[in-house]
Structures are given as C-alpha cells and as structure tokens.
C-alpha positions as CSV (number, residue, x, y, z in Angstrom):
1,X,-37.5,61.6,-34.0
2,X,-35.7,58.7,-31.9
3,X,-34.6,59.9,-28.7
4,X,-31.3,59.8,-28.2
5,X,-28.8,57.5,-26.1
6,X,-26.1,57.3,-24.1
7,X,-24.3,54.3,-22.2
8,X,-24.8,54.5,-18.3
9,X,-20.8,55.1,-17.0
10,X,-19.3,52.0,-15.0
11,X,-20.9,50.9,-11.6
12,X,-24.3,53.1,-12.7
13,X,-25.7,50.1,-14.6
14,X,-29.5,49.2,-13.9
15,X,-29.7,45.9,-12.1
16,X,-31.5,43.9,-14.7
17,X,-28.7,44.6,-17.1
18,X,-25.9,44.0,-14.8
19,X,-27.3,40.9,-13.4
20,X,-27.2,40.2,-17.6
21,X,-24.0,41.7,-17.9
22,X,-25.5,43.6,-20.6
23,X,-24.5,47.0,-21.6
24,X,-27.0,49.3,-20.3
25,X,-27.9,52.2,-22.7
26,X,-29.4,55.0,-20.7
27,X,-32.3,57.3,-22.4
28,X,-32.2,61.3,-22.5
29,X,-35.6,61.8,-22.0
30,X,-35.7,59.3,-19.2
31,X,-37.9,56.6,-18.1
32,X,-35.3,53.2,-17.9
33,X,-33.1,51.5,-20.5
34,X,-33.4,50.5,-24.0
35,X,-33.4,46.8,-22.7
36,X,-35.7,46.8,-20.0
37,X,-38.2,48.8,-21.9
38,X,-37.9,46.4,-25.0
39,X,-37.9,43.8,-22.7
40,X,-41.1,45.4,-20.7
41,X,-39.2,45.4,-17.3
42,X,-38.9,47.4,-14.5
43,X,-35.6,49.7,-15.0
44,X,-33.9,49.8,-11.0
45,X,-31.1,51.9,-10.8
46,X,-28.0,50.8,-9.6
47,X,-27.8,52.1,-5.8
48,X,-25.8,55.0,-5.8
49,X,-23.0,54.2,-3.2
50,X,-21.1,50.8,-2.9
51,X,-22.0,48.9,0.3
52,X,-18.7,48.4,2.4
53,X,-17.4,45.9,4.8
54,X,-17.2,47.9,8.1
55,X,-13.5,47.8,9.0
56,X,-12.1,46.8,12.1
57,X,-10.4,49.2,14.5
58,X,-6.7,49.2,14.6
59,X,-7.1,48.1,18.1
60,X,-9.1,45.4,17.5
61,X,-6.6,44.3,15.0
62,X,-3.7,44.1,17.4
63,X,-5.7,42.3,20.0
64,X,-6.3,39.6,17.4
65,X,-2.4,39.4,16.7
66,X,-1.5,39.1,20.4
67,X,-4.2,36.4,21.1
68,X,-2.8,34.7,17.9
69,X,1.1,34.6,20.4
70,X,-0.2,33.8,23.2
71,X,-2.3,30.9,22.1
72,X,1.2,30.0,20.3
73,X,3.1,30.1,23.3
74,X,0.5,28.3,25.2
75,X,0.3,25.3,23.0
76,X,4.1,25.1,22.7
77,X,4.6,24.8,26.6
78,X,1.5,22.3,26.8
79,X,3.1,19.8,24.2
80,X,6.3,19.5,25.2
81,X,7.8,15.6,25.1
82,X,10.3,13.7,27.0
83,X,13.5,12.3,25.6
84,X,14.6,12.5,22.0
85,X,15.7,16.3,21.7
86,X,13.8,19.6,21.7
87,X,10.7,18.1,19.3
88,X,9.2,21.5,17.0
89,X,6.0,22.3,17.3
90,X,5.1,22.7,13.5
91,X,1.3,24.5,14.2
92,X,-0.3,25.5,16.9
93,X,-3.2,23.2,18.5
94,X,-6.3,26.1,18.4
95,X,-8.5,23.9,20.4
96,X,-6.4,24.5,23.8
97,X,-6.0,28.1,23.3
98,X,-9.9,28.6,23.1
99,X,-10.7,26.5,25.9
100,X,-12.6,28.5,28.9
101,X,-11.0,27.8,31.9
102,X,-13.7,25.6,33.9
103,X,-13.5,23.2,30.5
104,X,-13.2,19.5,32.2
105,X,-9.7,17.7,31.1
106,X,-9.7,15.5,28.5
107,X,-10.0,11.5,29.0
108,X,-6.3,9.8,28.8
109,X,-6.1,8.3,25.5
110,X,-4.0,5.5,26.3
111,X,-6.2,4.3,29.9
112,X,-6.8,0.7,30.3
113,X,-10.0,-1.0,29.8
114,X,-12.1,-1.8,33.3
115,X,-10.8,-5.0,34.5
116,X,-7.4,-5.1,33.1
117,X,-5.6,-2.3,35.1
118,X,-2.3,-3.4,36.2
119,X,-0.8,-3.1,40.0
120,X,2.3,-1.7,40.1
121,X,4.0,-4.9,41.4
122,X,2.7,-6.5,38.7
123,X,3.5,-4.1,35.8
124,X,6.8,-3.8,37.4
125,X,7.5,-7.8,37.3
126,X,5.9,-7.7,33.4
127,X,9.0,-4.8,32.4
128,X,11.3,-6.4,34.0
129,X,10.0,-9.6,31.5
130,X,10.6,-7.6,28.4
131,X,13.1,-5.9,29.7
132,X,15.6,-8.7,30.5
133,X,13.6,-11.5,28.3
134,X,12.6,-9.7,25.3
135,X,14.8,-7.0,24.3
136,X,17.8,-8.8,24.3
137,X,16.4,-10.9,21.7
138,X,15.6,-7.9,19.8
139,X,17.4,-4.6,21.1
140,X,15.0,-2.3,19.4
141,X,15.3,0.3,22.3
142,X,17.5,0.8,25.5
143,X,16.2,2.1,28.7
144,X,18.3,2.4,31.7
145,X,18.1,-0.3,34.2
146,X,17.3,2.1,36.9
147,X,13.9,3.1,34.7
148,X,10.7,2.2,36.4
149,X,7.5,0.6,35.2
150,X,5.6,3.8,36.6
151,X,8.0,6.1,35.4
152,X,7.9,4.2,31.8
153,X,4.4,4.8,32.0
154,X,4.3,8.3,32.4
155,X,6.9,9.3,29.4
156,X,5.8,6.3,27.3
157,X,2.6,6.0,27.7
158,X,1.4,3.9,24.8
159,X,5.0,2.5,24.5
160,X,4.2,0.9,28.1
161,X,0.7,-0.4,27.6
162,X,2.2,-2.3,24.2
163,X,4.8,-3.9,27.1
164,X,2.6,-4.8,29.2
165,X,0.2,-6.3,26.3
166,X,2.7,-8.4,25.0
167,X,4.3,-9.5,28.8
168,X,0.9,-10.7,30.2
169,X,0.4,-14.0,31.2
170,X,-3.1,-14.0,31.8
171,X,-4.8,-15.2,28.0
172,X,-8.4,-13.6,28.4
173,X,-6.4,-10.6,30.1
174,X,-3.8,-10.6,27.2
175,X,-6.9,-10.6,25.0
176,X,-8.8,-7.9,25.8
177,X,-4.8,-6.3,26.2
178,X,-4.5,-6.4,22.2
179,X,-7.6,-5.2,21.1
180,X,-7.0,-2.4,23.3
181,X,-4.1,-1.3,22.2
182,X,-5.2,-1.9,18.5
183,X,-7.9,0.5,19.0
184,X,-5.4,2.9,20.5
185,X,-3.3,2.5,17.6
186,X,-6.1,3.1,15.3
187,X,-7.6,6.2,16.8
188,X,-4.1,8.5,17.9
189,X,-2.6,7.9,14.9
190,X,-5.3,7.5,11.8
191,X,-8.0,9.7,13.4
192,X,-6.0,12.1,15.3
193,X,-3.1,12.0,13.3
194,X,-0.8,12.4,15.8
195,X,3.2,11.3,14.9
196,X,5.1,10.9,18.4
197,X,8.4,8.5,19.3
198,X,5.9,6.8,21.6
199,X,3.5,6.0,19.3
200,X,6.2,4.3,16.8
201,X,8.4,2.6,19.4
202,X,4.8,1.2,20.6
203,X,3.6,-0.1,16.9
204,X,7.6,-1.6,16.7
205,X,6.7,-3.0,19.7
206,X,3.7,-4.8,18.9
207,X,5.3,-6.0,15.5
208,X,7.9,-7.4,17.4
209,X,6.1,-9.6,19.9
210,X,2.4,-9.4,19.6
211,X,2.0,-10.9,15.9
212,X,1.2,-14.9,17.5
213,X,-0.2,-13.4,21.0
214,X,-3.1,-11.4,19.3
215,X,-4.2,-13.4,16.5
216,X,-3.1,-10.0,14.0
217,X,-3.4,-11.8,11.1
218,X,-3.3,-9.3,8.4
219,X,-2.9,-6.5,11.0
220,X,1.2,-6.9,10.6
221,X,0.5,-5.5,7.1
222,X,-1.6,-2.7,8.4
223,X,1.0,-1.8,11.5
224,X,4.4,-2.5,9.4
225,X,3.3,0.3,7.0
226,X,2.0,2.8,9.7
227,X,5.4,2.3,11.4
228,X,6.7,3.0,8.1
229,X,4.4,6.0,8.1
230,X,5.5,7.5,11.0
231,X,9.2,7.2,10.6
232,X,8.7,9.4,7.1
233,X,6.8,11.8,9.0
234,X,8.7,12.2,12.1
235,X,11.9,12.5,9.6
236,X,14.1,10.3,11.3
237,X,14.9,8.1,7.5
238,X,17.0,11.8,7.3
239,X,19.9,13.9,8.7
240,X,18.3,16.9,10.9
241,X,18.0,19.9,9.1
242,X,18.0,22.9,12.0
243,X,15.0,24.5,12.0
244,X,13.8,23.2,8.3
245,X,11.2,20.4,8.0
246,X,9.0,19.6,4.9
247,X,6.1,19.6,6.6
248,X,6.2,23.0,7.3
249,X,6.0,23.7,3.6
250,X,2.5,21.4,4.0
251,X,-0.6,23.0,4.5
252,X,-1.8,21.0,7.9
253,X,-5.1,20.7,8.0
254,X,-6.7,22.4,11.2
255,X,-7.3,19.3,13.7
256,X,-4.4,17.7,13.0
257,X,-2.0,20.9,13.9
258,X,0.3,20.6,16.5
259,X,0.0,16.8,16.9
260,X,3.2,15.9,14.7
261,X,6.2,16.4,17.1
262,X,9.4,15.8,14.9
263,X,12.9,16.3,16.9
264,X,15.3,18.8,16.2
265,X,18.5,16.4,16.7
266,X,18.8,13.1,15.9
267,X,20.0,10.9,19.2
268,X,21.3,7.1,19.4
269,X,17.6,6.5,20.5
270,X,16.2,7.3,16.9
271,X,18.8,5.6,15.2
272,X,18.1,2.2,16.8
273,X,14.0,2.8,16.1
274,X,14.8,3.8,12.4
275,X,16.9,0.9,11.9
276,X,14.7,-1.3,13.9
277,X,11.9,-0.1,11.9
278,X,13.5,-1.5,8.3
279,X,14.6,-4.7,10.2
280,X,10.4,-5.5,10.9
281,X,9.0,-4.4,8.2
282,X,11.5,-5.9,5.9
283,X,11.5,-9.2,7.6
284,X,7.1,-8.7,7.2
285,X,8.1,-8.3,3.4
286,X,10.2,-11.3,3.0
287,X,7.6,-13.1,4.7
288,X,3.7,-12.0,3.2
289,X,5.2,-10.6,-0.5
290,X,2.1,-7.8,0.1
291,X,4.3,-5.9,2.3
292,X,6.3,-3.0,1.9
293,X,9.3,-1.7,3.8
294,X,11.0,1.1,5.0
295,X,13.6,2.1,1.9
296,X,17.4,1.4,2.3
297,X,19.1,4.4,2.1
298,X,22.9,6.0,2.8
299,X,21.5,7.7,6.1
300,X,20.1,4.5,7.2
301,X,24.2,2.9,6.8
302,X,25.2,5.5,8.5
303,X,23.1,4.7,11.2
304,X,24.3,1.2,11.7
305,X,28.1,2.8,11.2
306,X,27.2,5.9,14.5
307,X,25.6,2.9,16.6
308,X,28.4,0.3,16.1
309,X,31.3,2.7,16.8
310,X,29.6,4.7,19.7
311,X,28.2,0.5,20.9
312,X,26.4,3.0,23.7
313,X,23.9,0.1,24.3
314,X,24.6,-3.4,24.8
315,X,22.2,-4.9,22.4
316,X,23.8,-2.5,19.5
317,X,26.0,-4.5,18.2
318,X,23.4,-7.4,17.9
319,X,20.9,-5.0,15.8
320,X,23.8,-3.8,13.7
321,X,24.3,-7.3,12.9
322,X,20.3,-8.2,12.4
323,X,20.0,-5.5,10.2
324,X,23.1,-6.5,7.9
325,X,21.5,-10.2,7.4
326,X,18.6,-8.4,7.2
327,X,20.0,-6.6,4.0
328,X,20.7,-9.7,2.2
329,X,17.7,-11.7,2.8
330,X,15.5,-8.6,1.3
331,X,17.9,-9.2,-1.7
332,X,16.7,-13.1,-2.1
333,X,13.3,-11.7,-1.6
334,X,13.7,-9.5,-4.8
335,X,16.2,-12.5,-6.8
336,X,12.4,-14.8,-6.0
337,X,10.4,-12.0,-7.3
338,X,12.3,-11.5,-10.9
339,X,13.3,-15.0,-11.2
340,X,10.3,-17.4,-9.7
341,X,8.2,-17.3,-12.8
342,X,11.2,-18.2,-14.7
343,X,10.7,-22.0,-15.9
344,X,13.7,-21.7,-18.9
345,X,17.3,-22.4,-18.8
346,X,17.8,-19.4,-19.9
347,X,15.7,-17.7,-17.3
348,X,17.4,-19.4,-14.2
349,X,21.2,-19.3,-15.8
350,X,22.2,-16.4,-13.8
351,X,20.7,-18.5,-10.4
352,X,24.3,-19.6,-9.7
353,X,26.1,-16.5,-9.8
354,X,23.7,-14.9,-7.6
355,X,23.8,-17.3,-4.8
356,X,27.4,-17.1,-4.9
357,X,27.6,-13.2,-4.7
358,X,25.3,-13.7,-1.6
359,X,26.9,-15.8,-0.4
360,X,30.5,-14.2,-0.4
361,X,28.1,-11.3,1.4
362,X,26.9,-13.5,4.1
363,X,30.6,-15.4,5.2
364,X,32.0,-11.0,5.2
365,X,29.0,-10.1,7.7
366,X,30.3,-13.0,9.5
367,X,33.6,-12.3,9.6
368,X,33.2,-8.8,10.5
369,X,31.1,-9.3,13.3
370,X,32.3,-8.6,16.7
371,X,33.9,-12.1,18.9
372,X,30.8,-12.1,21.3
373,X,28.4,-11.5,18.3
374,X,29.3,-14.6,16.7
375,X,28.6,-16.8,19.7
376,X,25.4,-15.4,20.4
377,X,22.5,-17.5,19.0
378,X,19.8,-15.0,17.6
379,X,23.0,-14.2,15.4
380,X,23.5,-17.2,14.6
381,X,19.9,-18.1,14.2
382,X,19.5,-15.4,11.9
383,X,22.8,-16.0,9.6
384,X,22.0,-19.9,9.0
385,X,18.2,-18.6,7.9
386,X,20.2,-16.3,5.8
387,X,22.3,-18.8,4.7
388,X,19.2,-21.5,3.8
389,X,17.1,-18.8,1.9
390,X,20.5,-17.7,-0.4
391,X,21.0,-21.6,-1.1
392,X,17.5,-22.2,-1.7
393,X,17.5,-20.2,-4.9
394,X,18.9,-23.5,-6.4
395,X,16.0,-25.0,-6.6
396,X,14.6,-22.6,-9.0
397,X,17.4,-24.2,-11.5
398,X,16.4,-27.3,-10.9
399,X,13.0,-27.0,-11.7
400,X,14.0,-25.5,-15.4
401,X,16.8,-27.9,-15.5
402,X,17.9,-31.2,-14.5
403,X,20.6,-31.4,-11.7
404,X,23.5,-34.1,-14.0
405,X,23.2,-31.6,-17.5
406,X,22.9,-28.7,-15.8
407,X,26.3,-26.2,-16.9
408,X,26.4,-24.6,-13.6
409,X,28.4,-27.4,-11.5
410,X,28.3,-25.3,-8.3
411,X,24.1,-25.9,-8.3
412,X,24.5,-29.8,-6.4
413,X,26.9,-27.9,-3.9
414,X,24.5,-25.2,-3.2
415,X,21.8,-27.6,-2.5
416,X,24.0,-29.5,0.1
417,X,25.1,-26.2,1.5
418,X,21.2,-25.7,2.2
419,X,20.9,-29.0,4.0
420,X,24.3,-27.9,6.1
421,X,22.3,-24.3,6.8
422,X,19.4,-25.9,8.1
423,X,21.2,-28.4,10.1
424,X,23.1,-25.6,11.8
425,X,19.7,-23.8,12.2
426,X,18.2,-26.5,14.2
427,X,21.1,-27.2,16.3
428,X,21.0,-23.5,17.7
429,X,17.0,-22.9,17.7
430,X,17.4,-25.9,20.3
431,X,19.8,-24.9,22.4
432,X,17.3,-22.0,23.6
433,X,15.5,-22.5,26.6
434,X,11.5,-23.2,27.1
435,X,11.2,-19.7,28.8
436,X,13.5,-17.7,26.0
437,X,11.1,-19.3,23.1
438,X,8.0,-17.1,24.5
439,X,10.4,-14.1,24.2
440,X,10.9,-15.0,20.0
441,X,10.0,-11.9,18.0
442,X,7.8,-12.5,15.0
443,X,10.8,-12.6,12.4
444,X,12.7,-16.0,14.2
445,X,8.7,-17.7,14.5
446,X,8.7,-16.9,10.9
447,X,11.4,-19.3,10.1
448,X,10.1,-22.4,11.6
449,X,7.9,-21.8,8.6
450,X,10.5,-21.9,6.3
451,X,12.4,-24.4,7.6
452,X,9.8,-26.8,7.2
453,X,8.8,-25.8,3.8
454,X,12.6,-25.8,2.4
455,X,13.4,-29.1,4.1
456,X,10.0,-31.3,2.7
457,X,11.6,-29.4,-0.6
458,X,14.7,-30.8,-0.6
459,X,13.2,-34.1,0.6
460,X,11.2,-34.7,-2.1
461,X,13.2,-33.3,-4.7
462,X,12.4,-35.3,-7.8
463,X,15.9,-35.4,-9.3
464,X,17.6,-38.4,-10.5
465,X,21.0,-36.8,-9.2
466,X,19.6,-35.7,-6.1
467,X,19.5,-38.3,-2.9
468,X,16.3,-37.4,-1.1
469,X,17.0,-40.1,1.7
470,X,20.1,-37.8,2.6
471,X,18.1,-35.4,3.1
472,X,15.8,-37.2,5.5
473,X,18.4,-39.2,7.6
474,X,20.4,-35.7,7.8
475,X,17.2,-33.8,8.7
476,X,14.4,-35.3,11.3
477,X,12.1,-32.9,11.4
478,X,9.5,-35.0,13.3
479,X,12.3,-35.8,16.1
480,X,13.3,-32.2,16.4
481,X,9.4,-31.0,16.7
482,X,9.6,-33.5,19.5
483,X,12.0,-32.4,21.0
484,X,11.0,-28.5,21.0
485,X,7.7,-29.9,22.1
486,X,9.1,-31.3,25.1
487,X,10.4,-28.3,25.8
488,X,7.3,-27.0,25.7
489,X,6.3,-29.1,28.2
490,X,8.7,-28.8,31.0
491,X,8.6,-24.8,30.6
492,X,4.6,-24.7,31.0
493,X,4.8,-26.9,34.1
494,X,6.8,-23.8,35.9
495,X,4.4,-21.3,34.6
496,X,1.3,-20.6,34.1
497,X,1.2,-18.8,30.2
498,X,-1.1,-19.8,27.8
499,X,0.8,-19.8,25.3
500,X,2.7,-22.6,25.8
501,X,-0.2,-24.6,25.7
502,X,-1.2,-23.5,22.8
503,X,2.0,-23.9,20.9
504,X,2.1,-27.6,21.9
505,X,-1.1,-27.9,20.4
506,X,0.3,-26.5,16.9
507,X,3.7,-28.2,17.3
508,X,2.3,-31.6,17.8
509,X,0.1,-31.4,15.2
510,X,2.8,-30.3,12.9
511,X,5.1,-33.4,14.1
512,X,2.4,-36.0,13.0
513,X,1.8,-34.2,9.9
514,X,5.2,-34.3,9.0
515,X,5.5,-38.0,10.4
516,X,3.2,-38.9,7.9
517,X,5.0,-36.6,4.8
518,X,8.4,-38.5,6.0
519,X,6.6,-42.3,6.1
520,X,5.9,-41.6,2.3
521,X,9.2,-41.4,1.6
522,X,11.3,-43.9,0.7
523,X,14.2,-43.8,3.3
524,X,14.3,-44.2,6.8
525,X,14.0,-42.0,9.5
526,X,17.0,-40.6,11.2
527,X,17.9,-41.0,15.0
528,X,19.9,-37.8,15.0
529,X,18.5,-34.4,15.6
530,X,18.8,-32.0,12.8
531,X,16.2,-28.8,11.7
532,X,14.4,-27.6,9.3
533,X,15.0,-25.0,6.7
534,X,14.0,-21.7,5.1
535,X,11.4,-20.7,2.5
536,X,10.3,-17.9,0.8
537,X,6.4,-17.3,-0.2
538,X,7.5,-17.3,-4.0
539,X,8.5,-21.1,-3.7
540,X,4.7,-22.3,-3.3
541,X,4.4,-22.8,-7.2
542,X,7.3,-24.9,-7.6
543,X,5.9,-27.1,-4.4
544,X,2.4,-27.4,-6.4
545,X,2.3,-31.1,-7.1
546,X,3.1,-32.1,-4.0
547,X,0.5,-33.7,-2.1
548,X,1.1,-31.8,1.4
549,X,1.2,-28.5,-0.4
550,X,-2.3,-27.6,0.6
551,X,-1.7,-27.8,4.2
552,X,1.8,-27.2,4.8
553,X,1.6,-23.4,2.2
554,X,-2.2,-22.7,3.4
555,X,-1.4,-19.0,5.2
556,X,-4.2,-19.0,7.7
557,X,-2.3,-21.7,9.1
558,X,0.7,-20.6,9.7
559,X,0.1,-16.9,10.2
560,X,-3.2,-17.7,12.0
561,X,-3.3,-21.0,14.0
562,X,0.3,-21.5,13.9
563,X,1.9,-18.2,14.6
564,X,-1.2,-15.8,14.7
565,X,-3.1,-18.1,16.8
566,X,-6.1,-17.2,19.1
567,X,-6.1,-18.4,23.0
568,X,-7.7,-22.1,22.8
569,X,-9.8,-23.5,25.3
C-alpha cells in the first residue's frame, strides 16, 4: 500500500524544496519528502524558529534621533554666508558632524598658488582697478566704496581671486592667475557641486574680462553654461517662494548635501547677477552660434523694471540699458539662424519687414533711455553694434536678389543705414582712452570682429546698384586700426601691461591685412576716419568667395590670437 501524504504547512518546508520553491509533500511514515527521496537527496528540515534581527533599544533609538539634530544644527551654524539674505540649508553636510575633534582643518579651496600671493597694497591698488576701471564698463555688481580688498577677500573669496586675475599686470603672474582659477572653477563647482553667489559672480567675472587675458578659447562655452547652471540652481531666474524650493523635492546625493546655498529673499544684488548673467551668455551666443543662454523670461523684465526704478546703484541704469540692446541683438541672432540658408526670393521676402520692426525697437530703447545714458559711450557703443547687426540682415536679400529688381525699396536704405551704424561705431570706440580699452569686457572686443567682417562686406558687395567705393572712402578701416594702434602705443609707454603689447601685435597685423583687402579695390582710400561694422557667425557662407574669407572668418584667430590670445614673447 502507498504510504500516505500530506503537504508540510507554510514556513515548515524542507530546504531543498524551498530553495526550488517546490511544494514539499511531507510522508506519514517519515523519512524526508516525496521530492528529495525521488530525487535521492538529503531531506533538511526547515529550522524550526525564524532567525530575527536583534532590535535596538528604545534608547538607543532616541540617541540616534538627537545625534541626527545636533549634527543639523551644527552644519546649519558652520555654513552660514554673507550678503544676499538668510541662504537655506537644503541637507545637512554629514562629513562635519562626524568629524572627531582633533581632525586637522581642511585646506582653503580658493588659496593662491606659491609665487603668486598678493600683498595687500597690491591687491588693494588691483580692486581699486576693477573697481573704478572695470565695472563701470560693465556694472555687473555694486560694492560700496568703503569695501576693502581684504574684506572682499574674506566674504568673496573666489569672487576676489577672479579680480585680482583679471587686474594683474604682471603676464606670467596673470598666467599662472587663470589657470588657477580655472581649476578652482572646475573643482568647487563640478566636483564638489557646490552652488554659492560667490562662485557665480566669480564665473560672471571671468566671462566678463578674462576671455582675451587667458587664452579661454572654448572655455567661454564651458563657463557661460555653468553660470547658466548655477543661476537655475541657486533659483534666482524666479520669484522667492518662502520656505519652498525644488530642490528639496530632489533626492541630493550624499556629498553634495549642504553645499547648494539658495537665498530666501531676492535682493537688488541678485537681480543685477541674474540679469548680468543673460547679458554674457547671450552676447557668447550671438557670437560662437554653439552657445546657449540664460532664457528670457517675465521675472527676468521685472528685474530690469525693480532695478531701473529703485536706480540703487550707479551703474543700474547702464545694465538696464545693456540688457535691452541685448534683447534685440539675440533676436538678429535667431532672424540669421531661420533665414541664412535661405538663397530664394521667397525665402528672404520677409528680410525687410524684420529689420524695420527692429529697428523701430532699437530708436524706442533709445528714446527711453535716461539723459546721462545716452551720452555715455558703452551705450552708445552697444546701440550702433545693435544698429549695424539689425541692418546687416540686408545682405541676406541681396544675395537671393539683386539690389535694382528687388520689390522691397527700403533694402538700398538699410544698407546705407549700416554704413551710417558703423561710422557712428568707430567715431565712439575712438573716443575711449588707451587705459579704458584694457578695461573692455568680452562682448565690446567681440565687435571689432564684426565690424571688420560687415564692413569688407559691404565693400565688396558685388551689386551693380551698390557703390562699393562709398563704402571705402566712408569707412577706413586701415586708418582707424592706426589710429587705435597708436593708442596703443602711448598707453603702454605709461605702463607696464602686457597686454598692450600684445594687442599691437594683432592690431597691426590686422591694419596691413586689411591695407592689402582695400588696395584690391577699386576706389581710393579715404583720409577721414570712420569704423568698422558688425557681423554675425551666420554671415561666413555668403562671404565664401571672397578671397580674404579664410583669414579674416578663421575662429582661432579671432577668438584665439586676436581676442583669446596667449602672452607673446
């Protein structure tokens, strides 16, 4: 007779058959399972009470909790930051709170290499540089006159090595400077990850004035979008929410906790970096087409609407204004982008509206502009590059059609209007002193570039309609590189910055290449002095024919050796 079976009740399974998830089907008579016997195993019971985690005391529990608040409180206190509002302290930083107390401090993150340590005489003379040389030409911050270089140093710690960097008139020193900072850059916020106001006015800093003293070359793509970076994760493209921030819904990974300080309240200061922020890395975008900016947005207009009407600083008014040309010439840069392929008449009809909407823009941001903003010359500067780039859309009609059957009769005045722009251009980049060129940040060295480029356009427009000896007796290029580089000159005899050596280098070499690009010509030169004009990096393919285009459009020469250049020898 078969002996009879029964199934073992849950949790009594033999192992073999659990491990199998097999049902196990105990025998009466003993002796193991129907499986493992079939299967000629050993039948192990299952142990006969669970194993259990032992539990922790409810003491122990508590203790845990309380180390959990005081290691909370203790990182709170230890990150505290200067300026900007009461900055929240999104997770706690567990490496401080398990430090033992004989642990040596860690190294400063943002001390100098050996050799290049500044005395404070000497870092107080180089603030004083950007502070009354620099920033007026750019008003991306405002510090109180009273503020110290040692003071500065202490609250703004990268801020003030990036000043110093960019202020240093010693090349090797200035050198060594950069790549410092770089590595700086690199390691607090892509290997740290930590998000301060320091660490983006720094980066705005070095945007600003370091592009043509460190040789960056594609670095301004790399630092525009960590700017950009940290501006989205500090929140200030947004109105304060009290006591909400996305990033608390994030799950931080454990060593970056605690190292993203975003402010509670939104101050005058973080409006001027926000804004300043879009101005850069817009003006990197309508330079190098790889770049992308900081998005427009309503919060960003009300920005420029608080600073304007509150004017608390004095350069205010002069960003407010930057910022609004700003806004059109990123529109030019997108009218190139949809339309520079175009080579119909039917692709380029709606050229001539455009440049008249933009232009009606421009002559209201003129209009609007405070008395004392319209006399000053990095306003001006900035509104006849505005003014060239609009006009210069022209030429993409007249490379689809030919300037006497075109339709559109307003294209031949917009072309003239571009020759007026860049005239007006040159007649205020020259009225600024040798010393104020080495304070130009990147986005006014940008448009010597243009200039040039728009200028040998329009002088060798091939256009029966079109008379390209106007152009040249209107617009001398090679006597106004002259002219800058006898500026040049005079300004390096009373001081001892490299740079200016090396920008007489480049700007002589550009005057005899453009001597020669003029000689071809066939009209003569003119005795006047008159500028150059703006381009945009989608003209190079309607410039392709020309025999200078190589040179003149090659980017490692005017990012690198031109505006990016290295100390020479």
């Amino acid at each position: 007779m078969e002996p009879r079976r029964r199934t073992a009740p849950y949790g009594r399974a033999c192992l073999n058959c659990a491990r199998a998830k097999c049902k196990c089907l105990l025998r009466t008579t003993g002796g193991g399972c129907e499986r493992c016997i079939r299967l000629k195993k050993e039948c192990i019971p299952a142990p006969t009470v669970r194993q259990r985690r032992p539990r922790a005391s409810r003491t122990a529990r508590l203790e845990q909790k309380l180390d959990g608040l005081v290691s909370l409180l203790q990182t709170g206190n230890a990150l505290g930051e200067s300026g900007g509002g009461r900055p929240k302290c999104l997770t706690v930083d567990s490496d401080r709170s398990e430090a033992p107390a004989n642990t040596v401090p860690p190294q400063n993150p943002y001390a100098l290499p050996a050799g290049v340590e500044f005395a404070p005489a000497e870092a107080e003379a180089n603030w004083e540089v950007l502070r009354t040389r620099y920033l007026p030409l750019l008003p991306l911050v405002h510090f109180d006159h009273t503020l110290t270089a040692r003071t500065l140093r202490q609250e703004r710690p990268f801020f003030w090595t990036c000043a110093m960097a960019v202020t240093c008139s010693d090349g090797a020193r200035q050198e060594v400077l950069g790549r410092a900072v770089r590595e700086m850059a690199a390691r607090e916020v892509v290997v740290e990850g930590r998000r301060t106001v320091d660490l983006l006015l720094g980066l705005l800093c070095l945007i600003g004035w370091g592009h043509f003293r460190f040789a960056m070359g594609p670095l301004l793509t790399v630092f525009s979008h960590l700017s950009t970076a940290l501006t989205l994760d500090l929140e200030l493209q947004r109105r304060e929410v009290r006591g909400v921030s996305y990033l608390q819904h994030l799950a931080v990974p454990l060593q970056f906790q605690g190292k993203i300080r975003v402010p509670d309240a939104r101050t005058q200061e973080h409006r001027r970096m926000v804004v300043a922020c879009f101005l850069l890395t817009s003006s990197a975008a309508t330079f190098h087409g790889r770049v992308e900016s900081l998005s427009w947005s309503p919060y960003l207009e009300e920005c420029l609407t608080v600073l304007k009407d509150i004017n608390e600083a004095p350069g205010d008014a002069l960003l407010v204004g930057l910022v609004k040309l700003q806004l059109i010439a990123a529109k030019v840069t997108r009218v190139w982008a949809q339309s520079g392929d175009c080579k119909t008449d039917e692709g380029t009809r709606m050229i001539g509206p455009f440049v008249a909407s933009l232009n009606m823009e421009l002559a209201a941001v003129r209009d609007q502009a405070p008395a004392h903003l319209k006399t000053n010359r990095i306003f001006q500067t900035m509104a006849s590059h505005a003014e060239i780039t609009i006009n210069e859309l022209a030429l993409l009609r007249t490379s689809t059609v030919p300037i006497a059957t075109d339709t559109d009769l307003q294209t031949l005045n917009h072309l003239f209007q571009c020759v007026e722009a860049i005239k007006s251009w040159i007649r205020t980049i020259l009225q600024f002193d040798a010393a104020e060129y080495i304070g130009f940040p990147f986005p006014l060295w940008k448009q010597f570039r243009t200039v040039v480029l728009v200028t040998l356009r329009l002088g060798t427009l091939d256009d029966p309609a079109w008379d390209t000896g106007l152009v040249r007796r209107s617009v001398d290029l090679p006597g106004v590189l002259d002219e800058i580089a006898g500026k040049l000159e005079r300004g390096r005899s009373q001081t001892e910055e490299p740079v200016f050596a090396t920008f007489i280098k480049m700007v002589h070499m550009l005057k005899s290449w453009t001597w020669s690009v003029y000689a071809d010509g066939p009209s003569e030169q003119a005795s006047s002095g008159s500028p150059s004009g703006i381009v945009s990096e989608g003209e190079q393919a309607a410039m392709e024919n020309q025999p200078w285009v190589d040179f003149v459009c090659d980017d490692e020469f005017w990012n690198v050796e031109f505006l990016g250049w290295p100390y020479l020898s």
